[in-house]
MIDREN-431187 format. One record per residue (C-alpha): residue in three letters; residue number from 1; z negated, y, x negated. Coordinates in nm, 4 decimals. Layout:
("Ala",NUM,(Z,Y,X))
...
END
This chain:
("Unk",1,(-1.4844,1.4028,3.5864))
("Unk",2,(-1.5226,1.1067,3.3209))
("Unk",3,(-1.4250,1.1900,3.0203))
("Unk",4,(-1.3334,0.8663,2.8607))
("Unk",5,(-1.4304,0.8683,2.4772))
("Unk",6,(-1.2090,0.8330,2.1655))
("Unk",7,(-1.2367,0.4664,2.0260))
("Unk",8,(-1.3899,0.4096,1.7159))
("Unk",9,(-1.1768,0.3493,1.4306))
("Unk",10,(-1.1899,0.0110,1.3717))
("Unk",11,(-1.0121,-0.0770,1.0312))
("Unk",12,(-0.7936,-0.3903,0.9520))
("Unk",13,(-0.6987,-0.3786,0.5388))
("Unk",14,(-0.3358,-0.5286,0.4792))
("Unk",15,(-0.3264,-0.5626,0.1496))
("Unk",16,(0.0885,-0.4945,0.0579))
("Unk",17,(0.0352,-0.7160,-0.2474))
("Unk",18,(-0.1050,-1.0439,-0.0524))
("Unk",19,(0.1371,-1.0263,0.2335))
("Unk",20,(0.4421,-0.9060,0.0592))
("Unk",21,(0.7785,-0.7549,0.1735))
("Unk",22,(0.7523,-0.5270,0.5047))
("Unk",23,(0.9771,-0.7979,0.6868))
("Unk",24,(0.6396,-1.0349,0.6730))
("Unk",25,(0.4034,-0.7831,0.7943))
("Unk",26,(0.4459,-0.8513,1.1771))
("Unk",27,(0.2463,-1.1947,1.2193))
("Unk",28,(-0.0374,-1.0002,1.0213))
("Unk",29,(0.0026,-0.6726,1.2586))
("Unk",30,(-0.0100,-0.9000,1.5278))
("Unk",31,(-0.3209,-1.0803,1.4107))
("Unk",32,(-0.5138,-0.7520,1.4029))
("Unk",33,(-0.4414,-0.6289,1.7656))
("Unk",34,(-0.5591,-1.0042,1.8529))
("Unk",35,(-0.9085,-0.9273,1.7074))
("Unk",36,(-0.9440,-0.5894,1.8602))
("Unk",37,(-0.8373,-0.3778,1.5450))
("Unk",38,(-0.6757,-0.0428,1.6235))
("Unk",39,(-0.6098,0.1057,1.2788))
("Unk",40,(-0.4043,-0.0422,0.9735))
("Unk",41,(-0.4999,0.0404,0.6288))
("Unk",42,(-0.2186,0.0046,0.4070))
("Unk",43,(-0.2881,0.0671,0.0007))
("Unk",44,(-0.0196,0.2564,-0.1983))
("Unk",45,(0.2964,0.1420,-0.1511))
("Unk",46,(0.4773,0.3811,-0.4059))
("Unk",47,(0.6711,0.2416,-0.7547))
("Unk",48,(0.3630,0.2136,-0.9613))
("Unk",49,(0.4298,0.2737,-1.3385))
("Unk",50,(0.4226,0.0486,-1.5992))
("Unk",51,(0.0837,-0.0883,-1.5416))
("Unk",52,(0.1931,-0.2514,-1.1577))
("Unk",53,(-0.1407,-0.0965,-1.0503))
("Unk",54,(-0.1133,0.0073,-0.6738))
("Unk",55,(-0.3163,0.3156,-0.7936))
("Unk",56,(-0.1116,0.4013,-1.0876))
("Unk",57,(0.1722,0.5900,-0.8722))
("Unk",58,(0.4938,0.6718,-1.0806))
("Unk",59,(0.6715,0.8306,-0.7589))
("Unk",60,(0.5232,0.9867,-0.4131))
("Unk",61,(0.8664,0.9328,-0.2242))
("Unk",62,(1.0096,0.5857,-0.3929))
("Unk",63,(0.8939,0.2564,-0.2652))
("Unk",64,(0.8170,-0.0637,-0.4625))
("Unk",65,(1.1116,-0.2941,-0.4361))
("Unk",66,(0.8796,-0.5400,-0.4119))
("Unk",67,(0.8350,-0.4500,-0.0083))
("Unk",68,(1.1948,-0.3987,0.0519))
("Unk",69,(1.4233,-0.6316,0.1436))
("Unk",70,(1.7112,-0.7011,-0.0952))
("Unk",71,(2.0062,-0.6555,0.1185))
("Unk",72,(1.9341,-0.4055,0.4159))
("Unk",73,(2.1499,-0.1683,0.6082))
("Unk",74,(1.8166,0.0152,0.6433))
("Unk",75,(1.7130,0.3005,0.3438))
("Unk",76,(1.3599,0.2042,0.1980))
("Unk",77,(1.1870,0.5047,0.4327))
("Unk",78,(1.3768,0.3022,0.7303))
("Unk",79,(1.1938,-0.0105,0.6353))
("Unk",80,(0.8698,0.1568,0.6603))
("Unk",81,(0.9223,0.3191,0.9479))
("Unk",82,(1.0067,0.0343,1.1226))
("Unk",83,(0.6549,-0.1080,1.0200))
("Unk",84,(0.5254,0.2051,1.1776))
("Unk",85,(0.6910,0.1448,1.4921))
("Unk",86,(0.6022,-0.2559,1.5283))
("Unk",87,(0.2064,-0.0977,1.4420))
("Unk",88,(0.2559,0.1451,1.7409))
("Unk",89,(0.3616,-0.0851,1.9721))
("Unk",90,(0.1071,-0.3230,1.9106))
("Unk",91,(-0.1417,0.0028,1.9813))
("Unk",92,(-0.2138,0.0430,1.5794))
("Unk",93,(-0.2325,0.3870,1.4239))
("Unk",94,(-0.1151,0.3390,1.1095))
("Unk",95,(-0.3288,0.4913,0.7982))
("Unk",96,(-0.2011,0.5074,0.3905))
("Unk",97,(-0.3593,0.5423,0.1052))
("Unk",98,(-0.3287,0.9491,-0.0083))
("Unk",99,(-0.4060,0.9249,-0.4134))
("Unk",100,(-0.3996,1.2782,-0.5717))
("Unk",101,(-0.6640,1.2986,-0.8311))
("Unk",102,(-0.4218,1.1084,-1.0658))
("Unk",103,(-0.0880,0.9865,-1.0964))
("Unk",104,(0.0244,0.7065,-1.3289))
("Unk",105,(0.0439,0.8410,-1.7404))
("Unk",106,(0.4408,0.7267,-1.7109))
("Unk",107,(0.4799,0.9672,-1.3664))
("Unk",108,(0.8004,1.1468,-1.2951))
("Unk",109,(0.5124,1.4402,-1.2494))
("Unk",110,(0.4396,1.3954,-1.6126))
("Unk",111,(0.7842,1.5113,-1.7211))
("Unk",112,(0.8700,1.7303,-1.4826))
("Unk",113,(0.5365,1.9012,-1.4267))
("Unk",114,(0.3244,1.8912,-1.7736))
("Unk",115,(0.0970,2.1813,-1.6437))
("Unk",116,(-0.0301,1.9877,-1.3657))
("Unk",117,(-0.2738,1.7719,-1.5616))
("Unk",118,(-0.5558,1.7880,-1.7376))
("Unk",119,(-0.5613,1.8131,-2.1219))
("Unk",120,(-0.8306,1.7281,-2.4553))
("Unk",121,(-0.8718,1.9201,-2.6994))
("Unk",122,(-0.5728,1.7723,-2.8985))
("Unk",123,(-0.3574,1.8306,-2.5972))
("Unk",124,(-0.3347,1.5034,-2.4562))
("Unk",125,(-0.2779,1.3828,-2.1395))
("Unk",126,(-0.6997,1.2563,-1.9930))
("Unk",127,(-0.7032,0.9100,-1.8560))
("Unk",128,(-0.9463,0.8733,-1.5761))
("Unk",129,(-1.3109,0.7018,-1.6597))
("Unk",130,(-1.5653,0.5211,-1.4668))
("Unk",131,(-1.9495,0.6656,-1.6172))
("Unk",132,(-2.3086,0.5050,-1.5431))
("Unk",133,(-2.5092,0.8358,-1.6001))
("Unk",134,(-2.4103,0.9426,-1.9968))
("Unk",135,(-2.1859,0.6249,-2.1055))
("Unk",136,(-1.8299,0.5654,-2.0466))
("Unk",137,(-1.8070,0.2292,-1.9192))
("Unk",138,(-1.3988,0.2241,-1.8151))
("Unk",139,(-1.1110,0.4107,-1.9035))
("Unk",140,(-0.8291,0.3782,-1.7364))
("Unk",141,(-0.4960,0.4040,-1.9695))
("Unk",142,(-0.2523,0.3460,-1.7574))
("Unk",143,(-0.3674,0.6397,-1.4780))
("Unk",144,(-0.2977,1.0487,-1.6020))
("Unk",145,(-0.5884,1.2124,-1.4937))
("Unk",146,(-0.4333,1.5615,-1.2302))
("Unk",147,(-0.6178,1.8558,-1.2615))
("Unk",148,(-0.6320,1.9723,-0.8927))
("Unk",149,(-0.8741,2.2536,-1.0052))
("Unk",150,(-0.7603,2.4723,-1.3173))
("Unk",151,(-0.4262,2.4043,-1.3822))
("Unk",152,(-0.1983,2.6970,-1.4306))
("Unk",153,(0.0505,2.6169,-1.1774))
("Unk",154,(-0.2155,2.5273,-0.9062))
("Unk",155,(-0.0330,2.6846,-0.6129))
("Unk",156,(0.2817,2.4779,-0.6573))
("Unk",157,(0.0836,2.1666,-0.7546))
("Unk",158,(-0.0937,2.2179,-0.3703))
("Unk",159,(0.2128,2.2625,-0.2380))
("Unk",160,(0.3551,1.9972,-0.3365))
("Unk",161,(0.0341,1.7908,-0.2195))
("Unk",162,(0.0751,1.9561,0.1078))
("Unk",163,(0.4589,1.8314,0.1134))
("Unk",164,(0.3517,1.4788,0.0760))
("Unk",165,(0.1320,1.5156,0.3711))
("Unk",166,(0.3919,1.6313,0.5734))
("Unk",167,(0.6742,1.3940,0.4596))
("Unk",168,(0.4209,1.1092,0.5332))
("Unk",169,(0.3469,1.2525,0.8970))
("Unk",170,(0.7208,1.2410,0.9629))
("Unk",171,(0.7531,0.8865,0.8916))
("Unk",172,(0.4406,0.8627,1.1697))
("Unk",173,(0.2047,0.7630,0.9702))
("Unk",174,(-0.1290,0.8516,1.2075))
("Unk",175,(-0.4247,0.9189,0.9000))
("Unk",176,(-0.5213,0.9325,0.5485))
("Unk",177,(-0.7386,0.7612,0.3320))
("Unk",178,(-0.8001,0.9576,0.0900))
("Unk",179,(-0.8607,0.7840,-0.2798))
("Unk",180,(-1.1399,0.8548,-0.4527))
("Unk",181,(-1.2231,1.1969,-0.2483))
("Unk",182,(-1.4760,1.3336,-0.4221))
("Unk",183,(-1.3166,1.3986,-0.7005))
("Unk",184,(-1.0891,1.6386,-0.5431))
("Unk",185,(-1.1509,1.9961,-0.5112))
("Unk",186,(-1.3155,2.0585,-0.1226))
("Unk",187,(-1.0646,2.3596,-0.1219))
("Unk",188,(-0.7457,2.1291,-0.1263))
("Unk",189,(-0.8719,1.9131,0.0874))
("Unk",190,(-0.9473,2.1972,0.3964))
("Unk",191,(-0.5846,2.3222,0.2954))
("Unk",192,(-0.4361,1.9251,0.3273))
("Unk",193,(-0.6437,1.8547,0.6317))
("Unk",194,(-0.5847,2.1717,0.8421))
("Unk",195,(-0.2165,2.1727,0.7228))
("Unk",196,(-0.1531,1.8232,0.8347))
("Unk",197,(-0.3587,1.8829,1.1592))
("Unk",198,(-0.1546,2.1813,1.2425))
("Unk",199,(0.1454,1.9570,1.2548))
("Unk",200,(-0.0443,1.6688,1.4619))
("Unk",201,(-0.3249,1.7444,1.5875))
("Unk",202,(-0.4383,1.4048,1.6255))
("Unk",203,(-0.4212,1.3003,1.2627))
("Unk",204,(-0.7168,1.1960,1.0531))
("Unk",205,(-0.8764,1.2216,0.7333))
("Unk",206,(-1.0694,0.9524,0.5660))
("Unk",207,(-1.3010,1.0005,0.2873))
("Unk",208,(-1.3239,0.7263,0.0245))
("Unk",209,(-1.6547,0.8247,-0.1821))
("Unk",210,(-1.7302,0.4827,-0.3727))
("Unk",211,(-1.9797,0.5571,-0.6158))
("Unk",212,(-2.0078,0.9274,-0.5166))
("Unk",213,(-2.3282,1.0807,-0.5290))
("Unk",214,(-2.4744,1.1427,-0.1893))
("Unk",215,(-2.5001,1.4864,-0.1807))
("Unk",216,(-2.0995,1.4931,-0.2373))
("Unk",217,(-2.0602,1.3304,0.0032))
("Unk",218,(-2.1431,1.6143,0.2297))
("Unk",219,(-1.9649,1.8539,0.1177))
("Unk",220,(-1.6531,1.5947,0.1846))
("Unk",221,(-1.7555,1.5930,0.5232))
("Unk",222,(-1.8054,2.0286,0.5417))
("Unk",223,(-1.4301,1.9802,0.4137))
("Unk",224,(-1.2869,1.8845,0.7543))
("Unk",225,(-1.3056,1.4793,0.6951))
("Unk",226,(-1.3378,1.2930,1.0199))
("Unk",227,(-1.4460,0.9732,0.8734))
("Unk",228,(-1.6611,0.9089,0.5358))
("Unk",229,(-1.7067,0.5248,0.4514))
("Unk",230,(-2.0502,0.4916,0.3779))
("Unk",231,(-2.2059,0.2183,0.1435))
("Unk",232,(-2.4031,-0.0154,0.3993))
("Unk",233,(-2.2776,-0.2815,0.2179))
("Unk",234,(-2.4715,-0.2904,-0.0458))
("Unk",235,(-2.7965,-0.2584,0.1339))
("Unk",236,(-3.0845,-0.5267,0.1194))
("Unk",237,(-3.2049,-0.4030,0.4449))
("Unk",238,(-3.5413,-0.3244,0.3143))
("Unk",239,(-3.4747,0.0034,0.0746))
("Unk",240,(-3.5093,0.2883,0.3065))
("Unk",241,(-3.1705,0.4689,0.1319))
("Unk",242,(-2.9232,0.3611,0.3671))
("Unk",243,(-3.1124,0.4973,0.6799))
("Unk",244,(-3.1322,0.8107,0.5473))
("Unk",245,(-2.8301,0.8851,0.4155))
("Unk",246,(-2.6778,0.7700,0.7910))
("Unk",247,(-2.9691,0.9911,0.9203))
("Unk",248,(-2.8239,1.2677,0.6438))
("Unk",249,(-2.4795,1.1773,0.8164))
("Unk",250,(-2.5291,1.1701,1.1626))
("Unk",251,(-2.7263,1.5332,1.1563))
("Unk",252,(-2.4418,1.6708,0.9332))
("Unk",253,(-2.1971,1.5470,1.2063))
("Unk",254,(-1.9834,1.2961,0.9583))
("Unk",255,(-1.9175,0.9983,1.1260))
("Unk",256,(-1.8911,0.7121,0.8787))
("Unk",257,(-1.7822,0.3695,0.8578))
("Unk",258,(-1.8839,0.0745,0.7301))
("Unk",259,(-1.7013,-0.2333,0.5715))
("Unk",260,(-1.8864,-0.6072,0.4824))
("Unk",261,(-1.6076,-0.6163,0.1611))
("Unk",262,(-1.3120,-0.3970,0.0439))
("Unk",263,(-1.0466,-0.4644,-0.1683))
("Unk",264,(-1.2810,-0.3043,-0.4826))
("Unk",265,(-1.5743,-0.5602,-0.3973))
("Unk",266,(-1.5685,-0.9234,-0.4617))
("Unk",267,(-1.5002,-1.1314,-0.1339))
("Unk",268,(-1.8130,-1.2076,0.0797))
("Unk",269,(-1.7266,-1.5696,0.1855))
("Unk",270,(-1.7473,-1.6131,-0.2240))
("Unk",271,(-2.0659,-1.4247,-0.2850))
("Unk",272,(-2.2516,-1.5862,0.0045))
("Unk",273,(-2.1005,-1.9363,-0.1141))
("Unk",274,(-1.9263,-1.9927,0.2174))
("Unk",275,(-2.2433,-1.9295,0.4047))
("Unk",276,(-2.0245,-1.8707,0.7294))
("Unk",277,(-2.3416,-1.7584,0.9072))
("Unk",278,(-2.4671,-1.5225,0.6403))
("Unk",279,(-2.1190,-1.3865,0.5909))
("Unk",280,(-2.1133,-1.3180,1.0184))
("Unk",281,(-2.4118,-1.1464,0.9993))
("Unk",282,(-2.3026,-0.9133,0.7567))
("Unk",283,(-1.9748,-0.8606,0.9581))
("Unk",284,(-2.1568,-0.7787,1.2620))
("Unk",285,(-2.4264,-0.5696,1.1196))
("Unk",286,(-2.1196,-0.3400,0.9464))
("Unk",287,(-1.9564,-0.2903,1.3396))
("Unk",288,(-2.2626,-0.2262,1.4964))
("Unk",289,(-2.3848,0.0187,1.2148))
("Unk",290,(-2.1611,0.2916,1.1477))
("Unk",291,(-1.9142,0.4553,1.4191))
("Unk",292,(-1.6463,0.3089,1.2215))
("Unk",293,(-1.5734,-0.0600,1.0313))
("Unk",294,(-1.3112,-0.1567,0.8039))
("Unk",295,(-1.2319,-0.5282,0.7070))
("Unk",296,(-0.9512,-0.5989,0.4538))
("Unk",297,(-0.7216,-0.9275,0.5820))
("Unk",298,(-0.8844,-1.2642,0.4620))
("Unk",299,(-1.2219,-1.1978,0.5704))
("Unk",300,(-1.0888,-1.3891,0.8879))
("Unk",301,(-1.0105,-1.7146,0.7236))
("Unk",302,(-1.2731,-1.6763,0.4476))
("Unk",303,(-1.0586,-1.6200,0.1902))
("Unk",304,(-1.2748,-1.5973,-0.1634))
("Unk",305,(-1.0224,-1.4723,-0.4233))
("Unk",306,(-1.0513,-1.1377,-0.5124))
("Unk",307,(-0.8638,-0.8591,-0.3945))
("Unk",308,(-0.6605,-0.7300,-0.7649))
("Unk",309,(-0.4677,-0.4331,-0.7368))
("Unk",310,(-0.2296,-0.5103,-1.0152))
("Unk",311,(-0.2407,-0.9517,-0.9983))
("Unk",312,(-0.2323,-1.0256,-0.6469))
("Unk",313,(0.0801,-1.1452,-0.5377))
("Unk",314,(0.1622,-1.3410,-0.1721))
("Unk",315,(0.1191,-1.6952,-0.3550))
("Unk",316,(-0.2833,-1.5805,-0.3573))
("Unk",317,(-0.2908,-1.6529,-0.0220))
("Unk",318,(-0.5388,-1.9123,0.0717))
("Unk",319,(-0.5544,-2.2444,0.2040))
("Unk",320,(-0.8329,-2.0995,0.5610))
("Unk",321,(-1.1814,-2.2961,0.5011))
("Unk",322,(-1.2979,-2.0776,0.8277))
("Unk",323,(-1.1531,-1.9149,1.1196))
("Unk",324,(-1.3841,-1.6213,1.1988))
("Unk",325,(-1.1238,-1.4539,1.4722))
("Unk",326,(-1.2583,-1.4615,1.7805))
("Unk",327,(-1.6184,-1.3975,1.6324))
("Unk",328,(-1.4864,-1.0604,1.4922))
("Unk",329,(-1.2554,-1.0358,1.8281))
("Unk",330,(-1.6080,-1.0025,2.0312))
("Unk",331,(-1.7760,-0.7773,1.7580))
("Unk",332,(-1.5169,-0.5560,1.7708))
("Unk",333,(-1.4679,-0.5564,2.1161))
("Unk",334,(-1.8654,-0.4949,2.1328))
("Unk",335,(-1.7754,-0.1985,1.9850))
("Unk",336,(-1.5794,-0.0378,2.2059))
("Unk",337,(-1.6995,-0.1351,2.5439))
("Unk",338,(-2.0523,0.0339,2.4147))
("Unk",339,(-2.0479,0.3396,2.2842))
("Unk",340,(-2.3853,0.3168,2.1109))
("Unk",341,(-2.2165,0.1361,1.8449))
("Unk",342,(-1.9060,0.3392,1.8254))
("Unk",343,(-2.0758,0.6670,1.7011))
("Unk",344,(-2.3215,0.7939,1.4527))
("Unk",345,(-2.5827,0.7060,1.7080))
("Unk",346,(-2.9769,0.7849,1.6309))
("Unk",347,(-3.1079,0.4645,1.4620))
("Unk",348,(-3.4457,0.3479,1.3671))
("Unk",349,(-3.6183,0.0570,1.1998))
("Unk",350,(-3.8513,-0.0784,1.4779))
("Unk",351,(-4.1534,-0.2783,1.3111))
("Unk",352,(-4.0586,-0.6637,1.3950))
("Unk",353,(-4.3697,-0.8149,1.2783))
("Unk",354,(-4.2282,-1.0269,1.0394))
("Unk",355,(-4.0961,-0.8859,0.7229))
("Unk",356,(-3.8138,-1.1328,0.7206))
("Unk",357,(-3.6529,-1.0152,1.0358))
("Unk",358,(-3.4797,-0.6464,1.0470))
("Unk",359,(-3.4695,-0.4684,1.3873))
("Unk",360,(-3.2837,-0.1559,1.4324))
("Unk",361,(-3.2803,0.0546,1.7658))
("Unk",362,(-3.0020,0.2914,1.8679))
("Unk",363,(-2.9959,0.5595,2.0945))
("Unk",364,(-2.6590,0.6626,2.2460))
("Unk",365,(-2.5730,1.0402,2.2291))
("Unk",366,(-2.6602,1.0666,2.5967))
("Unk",367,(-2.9495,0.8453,2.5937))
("Unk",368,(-2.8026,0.6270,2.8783))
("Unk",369,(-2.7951,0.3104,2.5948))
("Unk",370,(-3.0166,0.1818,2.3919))
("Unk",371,(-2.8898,-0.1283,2.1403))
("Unk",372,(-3.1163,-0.3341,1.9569))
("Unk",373,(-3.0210,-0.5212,1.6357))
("Unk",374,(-3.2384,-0.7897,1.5385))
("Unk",375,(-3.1574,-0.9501,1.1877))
("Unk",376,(-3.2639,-1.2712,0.9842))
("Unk",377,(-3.2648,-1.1625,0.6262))
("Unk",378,(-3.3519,-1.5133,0.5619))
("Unk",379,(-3.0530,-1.7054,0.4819))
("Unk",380,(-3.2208,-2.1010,0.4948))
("Unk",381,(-3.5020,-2.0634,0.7048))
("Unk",382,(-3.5678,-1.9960,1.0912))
("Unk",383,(-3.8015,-1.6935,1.1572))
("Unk",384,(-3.9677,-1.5957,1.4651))
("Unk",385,(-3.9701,-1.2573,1.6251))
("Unk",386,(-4.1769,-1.1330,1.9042))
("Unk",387,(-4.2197,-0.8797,2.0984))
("Unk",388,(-4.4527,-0.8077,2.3835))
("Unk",389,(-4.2912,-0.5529,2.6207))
("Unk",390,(-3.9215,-0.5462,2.5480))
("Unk",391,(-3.8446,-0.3194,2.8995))
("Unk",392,(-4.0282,-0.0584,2.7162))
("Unk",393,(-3.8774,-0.0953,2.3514))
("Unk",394,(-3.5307,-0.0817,2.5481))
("Unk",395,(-3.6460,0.2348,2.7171))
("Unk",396,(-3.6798,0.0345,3.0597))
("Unk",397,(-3.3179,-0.0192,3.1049))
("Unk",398,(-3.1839,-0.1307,3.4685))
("Unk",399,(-3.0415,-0.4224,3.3185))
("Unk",400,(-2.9509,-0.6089,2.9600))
("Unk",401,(-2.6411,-0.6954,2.8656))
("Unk",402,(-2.5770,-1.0246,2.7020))
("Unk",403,(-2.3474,-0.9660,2.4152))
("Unk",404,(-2.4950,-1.2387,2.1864))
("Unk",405,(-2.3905,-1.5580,2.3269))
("Unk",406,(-2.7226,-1.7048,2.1246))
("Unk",407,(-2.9372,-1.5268,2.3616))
("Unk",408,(-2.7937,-1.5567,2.7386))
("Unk",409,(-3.0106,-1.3390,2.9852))
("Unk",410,(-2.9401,-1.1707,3.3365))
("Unk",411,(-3.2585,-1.0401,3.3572))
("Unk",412,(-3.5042,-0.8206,3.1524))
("Unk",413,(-3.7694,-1.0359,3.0063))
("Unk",414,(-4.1658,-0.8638,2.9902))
("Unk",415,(-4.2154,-1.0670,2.6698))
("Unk",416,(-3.9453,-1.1691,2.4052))
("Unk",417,(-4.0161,-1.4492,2.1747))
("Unk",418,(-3.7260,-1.5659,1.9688))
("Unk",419,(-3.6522,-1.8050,1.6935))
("Unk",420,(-3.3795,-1.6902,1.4754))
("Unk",421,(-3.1968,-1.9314,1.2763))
("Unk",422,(-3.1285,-1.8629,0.9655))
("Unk",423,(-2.9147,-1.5140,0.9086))
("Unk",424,(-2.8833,-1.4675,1.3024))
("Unk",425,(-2.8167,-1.1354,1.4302))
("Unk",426,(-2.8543,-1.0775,1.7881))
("Unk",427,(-2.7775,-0.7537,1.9535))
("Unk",428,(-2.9378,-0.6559,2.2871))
("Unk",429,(-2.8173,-0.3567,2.5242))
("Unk",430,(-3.0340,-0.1668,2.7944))
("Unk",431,(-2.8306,-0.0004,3.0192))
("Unk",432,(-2.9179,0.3028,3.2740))
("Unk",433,(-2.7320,0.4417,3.5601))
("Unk",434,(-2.4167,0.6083,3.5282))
("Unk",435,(-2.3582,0.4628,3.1591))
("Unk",436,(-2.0513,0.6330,3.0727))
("Unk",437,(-2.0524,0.9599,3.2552))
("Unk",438,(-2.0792,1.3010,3.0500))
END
């Protein structure tokens, strides 16, 4: 029998502060499904404290007015679910935001559960910092800093994380992303992750690991994580880090995904200077990369004001200088009709001869496809690629698939000689018998 594979989680990013109260969700929802998203990402949408940070939480189980509308027959956890339920029926899981390595210094926790954080030597309440090596270069005063690890009253504080879980589970929300992960004790997250998975099976666990150090990032993934987000964004394509740590990845079985901006990076279409092709490139280098991708809303319409977890309200949303839809519709459906590009599949750099142009080959699991990613690094200039015996480099498929309408084949050509145009990607298949058999 076929056994038809699990689809890759790819990640569409609405941003509650952009699009507003749940009642205005839907069009967005709808949007996604459109361009072959299957997962929502939704940041906190708890009453923040005093701050109005989305990440400065002042109670797990109340939700910001500011999503609700004002005069409802519905309870605020009604509301939600009713989100849920439009996701689901457009075929989105639904993922949240799970933030439990701090709390907001004004937290109902704070008062009711003083033990639960962590303490100087004066007794105070620590607010979370951002280091580079030995100096402090951001402290956060708003955020109380939880101390998952030593606190006296550690069983009831995991409890009550494990509660959460489940509360958020009952509402149907389908998976976690889990804030700053790394910072979390490995042992909480095994008990969160098995606990939640014993109630639905199907759940899953999301490691956020921005500016965690590699080797942390496998031990989130010997924690029971089924995704890490990895940080092939900020790769030149030359450095040979990224490839290993995916190499690091794929052998330690921790699928990973990759994103082209997030709501912590400034937006692409602004760094590239509305280089639309430049800023496509990167999108479909991060869904052909990783198993997974994540793109936060915007990126569609090339929106270039920055994501701001505390500023951003729905009158920041932009005027579209670019619609980028149905190019990320046919990356993402890429993805799923070829499995080569929907797991951690075994990827090397393949010597183009020309410096300027990157080409990456992938090996499906079962060795049945082989997908080859050919870059232009160069963002102003054509560059020429060649290569002599392409049957062989594609591990003499039966046929090539065309996904790149750029380069429009039905046959296998001997010798491949190709002008890219400035930051082209093109993506060839090879394809053997029996494809998608196990």
């Amino acid at each position: 029998m076929t056994k038809i594979p699990t689809p890759p989680p790819i990640i569409y990013n609405l941003f509650p502060r952009l699009v507003g109260p749940f009642k205005q969700w839907l069009p967005h929802l709808k949007r996604a499904a459109e361009m072959h998203f299957n997962w929502i990402f939704i940041n906190p949408i708890q009453m923040s404290g005093f701050s109005g940070s989305m990440y400065s939480i002042k109670d797990y189980y109340q939700i910001d007015p500011r999503y609700l509308a004002k005069r409802s027959k519905f309870s605020p956890e009604e509301q939600f679910r009713l989100v849920i339920n439009r996701a689901h029926k457009l075929r989105l899981r639904v993922m949240l935001d799970l933030v439990i390595n701090h709390t907001a210094i004004d937290s109902v926790l704070v008062e009711q559960h003083p033990e639960w954080y962590k303490r100087d030597e004066n007794g105070r309440i620590v607010n979370p910092k951002a280091m580079d090596g030995d100096r402090v270069v951001a402290v956060w005063g708003d955020l109380a800093e939880i101390d998952n690890l030593n606190s006296p009253d550690r069983e009831n504080l995991w409890a009550y994380w494990e509660k959460l879980v489940a509360y958020f589970l009952e509402l149907g929300i389908d998976g976690f992303r889990c804030d700053a992960a790394y910072q979390v004790p490995t042992e909480l997250w095994e008990r969160l992750i098995q606990s939640a998975k014993n109630k639905n099976p199907e759940v899953k666990f999301f490691a956020e690991s921005l500016g965690c150090p590699f080797s942390e990032v496998l031990k989130l993934a010997q924690a029971g994580f089924d995704f890490i987000f990895n940080s092939s964004k900020y790769w030149n394509f030359r450095d040979p880090w990224a490839l290993e740590q995916y190499e690091q990845n794929r052998l330690q079985g921790a699928p990973s995904i990759s994103f082209p901006e997030s709501h912590d990076t400034e937006r692409l279409a602004a760094e590239l200077q509305g280089n639309w092709a430049a800023v496509k490139m990167r999108y479909a280098f991060a869904a052909t990369f990783s198993t997974g991708v994540m793109m936060p809303i915007g990126f569609e319409f090339g929106f270039r004001k920055k994501l701001h977890v505390v500023e951003t309200t729905p009158e920041d949303w932009e005027e579209p200088t670019v619609d980028l839809r149905d190019f990320i519709a046919r990356c993402n459906q890429l993805k799923l009709n070829f499995p080569v590009f929907g797991e951690e599949s075994q990827t090397e750099k393949i010597d183009s001869g020309n410096p300027q142009v990157l080409c990456l080959k992938k090996t499906s699991h079962n060795g049945r496809l082989t997908g080859l990613i050919l870059l232009n690094q160069d963002l102003h200039h054509h560059q020429p690629v060649l290569f002599e015996n392409l049957p062989a480099l594609l591990d003499r498929p039966r046929e090539i698939q065309d996904v790149s309408p750029e380069y429009a084949r039905d046959f296998v050509p001997e010798f491949f000689e190709y002008h890219l145009r400035p930051a082209q990607i093109i993506i060839l298949i090879g394809k053997r018998e029996n494809d998608y058999e196990n």
